[in-house]
Every structure is written in C-alpha cells, then in structure tokens.
PAGU-881394 format. One record per atom (N, C-alpha, C): x, y, z. Coordinates in steps of 0.05 Angstrom, whole numbers, plus 5000, padded with zeros to 4 digits. Atoms other than C-alpha are relative to their C-alpha. Last residue first. Layout:
BEGIN
XYZ
...
This chain:
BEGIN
497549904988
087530358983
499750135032
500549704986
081429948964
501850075019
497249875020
082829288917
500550315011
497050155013
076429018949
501650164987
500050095029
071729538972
501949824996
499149875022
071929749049
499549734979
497249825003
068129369094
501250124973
498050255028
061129369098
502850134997
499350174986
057929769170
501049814973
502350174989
052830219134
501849765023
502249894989
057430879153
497249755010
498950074962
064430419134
497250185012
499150164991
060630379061
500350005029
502050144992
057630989052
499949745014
501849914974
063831389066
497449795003
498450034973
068130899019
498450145020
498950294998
062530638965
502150035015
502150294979
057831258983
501349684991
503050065017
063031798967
498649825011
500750235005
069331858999
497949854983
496650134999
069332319043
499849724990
496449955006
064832759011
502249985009
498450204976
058032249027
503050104986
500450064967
052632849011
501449695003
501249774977
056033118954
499349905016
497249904985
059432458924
499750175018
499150204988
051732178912
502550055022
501349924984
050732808874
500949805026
498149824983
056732758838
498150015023
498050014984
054732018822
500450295011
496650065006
047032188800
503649945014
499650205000
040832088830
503349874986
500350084970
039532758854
501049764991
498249814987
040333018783
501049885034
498150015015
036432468741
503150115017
500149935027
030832348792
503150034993
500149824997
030132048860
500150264973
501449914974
028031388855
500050305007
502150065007
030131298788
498149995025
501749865035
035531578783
498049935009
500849784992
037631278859
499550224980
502050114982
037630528830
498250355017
501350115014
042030678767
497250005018
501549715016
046431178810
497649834982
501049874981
047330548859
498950284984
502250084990
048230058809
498950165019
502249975021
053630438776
497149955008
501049764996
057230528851
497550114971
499049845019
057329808859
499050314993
500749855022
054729518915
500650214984
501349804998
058429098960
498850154969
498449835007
058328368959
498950265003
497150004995
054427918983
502150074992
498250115019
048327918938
502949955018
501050235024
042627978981
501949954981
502150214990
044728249053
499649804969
498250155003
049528749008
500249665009
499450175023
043928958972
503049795010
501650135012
040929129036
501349874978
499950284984
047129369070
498249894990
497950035006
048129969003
500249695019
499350145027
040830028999
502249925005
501050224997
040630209079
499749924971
498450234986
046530659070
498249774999
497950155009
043930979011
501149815019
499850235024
037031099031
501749814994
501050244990
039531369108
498849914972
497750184983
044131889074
499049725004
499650205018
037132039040
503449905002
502050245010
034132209092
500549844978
502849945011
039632629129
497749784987
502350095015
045732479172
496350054989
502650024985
049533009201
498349874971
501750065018
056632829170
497150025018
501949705007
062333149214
498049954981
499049875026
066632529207
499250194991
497150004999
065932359279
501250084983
499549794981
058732549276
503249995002
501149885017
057531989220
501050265018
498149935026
061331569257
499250224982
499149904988
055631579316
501950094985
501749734993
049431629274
503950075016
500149845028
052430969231
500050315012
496749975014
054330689303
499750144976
498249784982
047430849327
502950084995
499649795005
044430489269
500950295009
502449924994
047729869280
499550264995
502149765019
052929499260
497450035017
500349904972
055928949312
498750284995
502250034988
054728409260
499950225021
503350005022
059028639203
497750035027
502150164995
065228609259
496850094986
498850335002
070928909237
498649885001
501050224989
067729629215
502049755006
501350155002
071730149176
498749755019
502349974992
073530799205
497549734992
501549815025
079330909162
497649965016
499149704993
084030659227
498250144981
497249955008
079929969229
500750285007
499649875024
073730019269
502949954996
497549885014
071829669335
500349984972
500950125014
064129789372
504049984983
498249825017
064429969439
500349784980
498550225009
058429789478
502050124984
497950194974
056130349525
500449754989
502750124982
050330619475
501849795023
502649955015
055830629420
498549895018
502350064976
062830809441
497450024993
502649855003
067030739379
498349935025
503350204980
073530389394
498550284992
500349754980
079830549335
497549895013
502450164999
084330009302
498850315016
501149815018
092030309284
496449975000
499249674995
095829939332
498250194992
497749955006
091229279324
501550265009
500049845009
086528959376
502450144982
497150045019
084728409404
499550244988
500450045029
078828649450
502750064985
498749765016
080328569528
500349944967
499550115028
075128349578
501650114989
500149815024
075928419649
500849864970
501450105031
072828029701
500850174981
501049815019
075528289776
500149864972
C-alpha cells in the first residue's frame, strides 16, 4: 500500500477541495501559493460563513493579480484607490471593503480567500 503523508504542523488545517486536500495554517492561510484555486476560495469561504458574491470575486482576483505583478500583497490604500473608481466613492471605500470580507477585511479575509499569505508583520 502507497501512502502519502503531508508534513504537517499541530495547528495546520486540510481543506478537501474536489478530493485533493489543500493545507492551511490554523488562520486559514494557504502554504502552498500554487495549490490555490477557485474551489478552495468557494470552499473557505463556506468555512467562514462567507457566500461569495461578485464583487468578493473582484477583490480576490485584484488582490492575486496584483500580487502575480508586483509580488507582494496589495495594500489596502491601493485597493480602495482601485475599487473607487470602479465602483464608486461608497462601494469603493475601506468600510465597505471591511463589510463584505468581516473577518478581517480584504488584506486578512481577502488574502487567505485568494490564496496569499498573511501580510508581513501580521499577528
């Protein structure tokens, strides 16, 4: 018998996604960038009671897009700067932002949702 077994810490948690399991720190963040996908976003998102909507899916895919092009994550100024103006003044603002990702907002919920790990210096 062939069995695999994923290093793992105490505190690490498995996401079952489409019969691959995907592993998370204990906050739900990602280890592996590459194992992202949008099932895992759909599935975490349900784990944290978040029924993703349309513009859930903006921020996350802005938030892995910019992070695709600059390598780093995206700052939460740049993100009200970018969703003003796409969405207007109100919608585009931080509380709004905080409202649909309130654990966390979209630089800790958004974050571990697109698959980037937490923020540097992030408790």
């Amino acid at each position: 018998m062939n069995m695999m077994t994923i290093p793992t810490r105490h505190d690490d948690k498995l996401i079952e996604v489409n019969g691959k399991t995907v592993l998370t720190d204990a906050e739900g963040y990602i280890i592996d960038i590459d194992a992202w996908s949008e099932e895992f976003a759909i599935a975490l998102a349900e784990q944290e009671g978040l029924e993703l909507t349309d513009e859930h899916w903006a921020v996350i895919h802005y938030i892995r897009d910019y992070y695709i092009e600059h390598s780093v994550q995206a700052q939460v100024r740049a993100m009200i700067k970018h969703f003003t103006k796409l969405w207007g003044k109100e919608k585009g603002s931080n509380r709004y932002l905080h409202d649909i990702f309130p654990k966390g907002g979209p630089q800790k919920q958004g974050n571990r949702l697109a698959g980037i790990h937490r923020t540097r210096g992030e408790h």
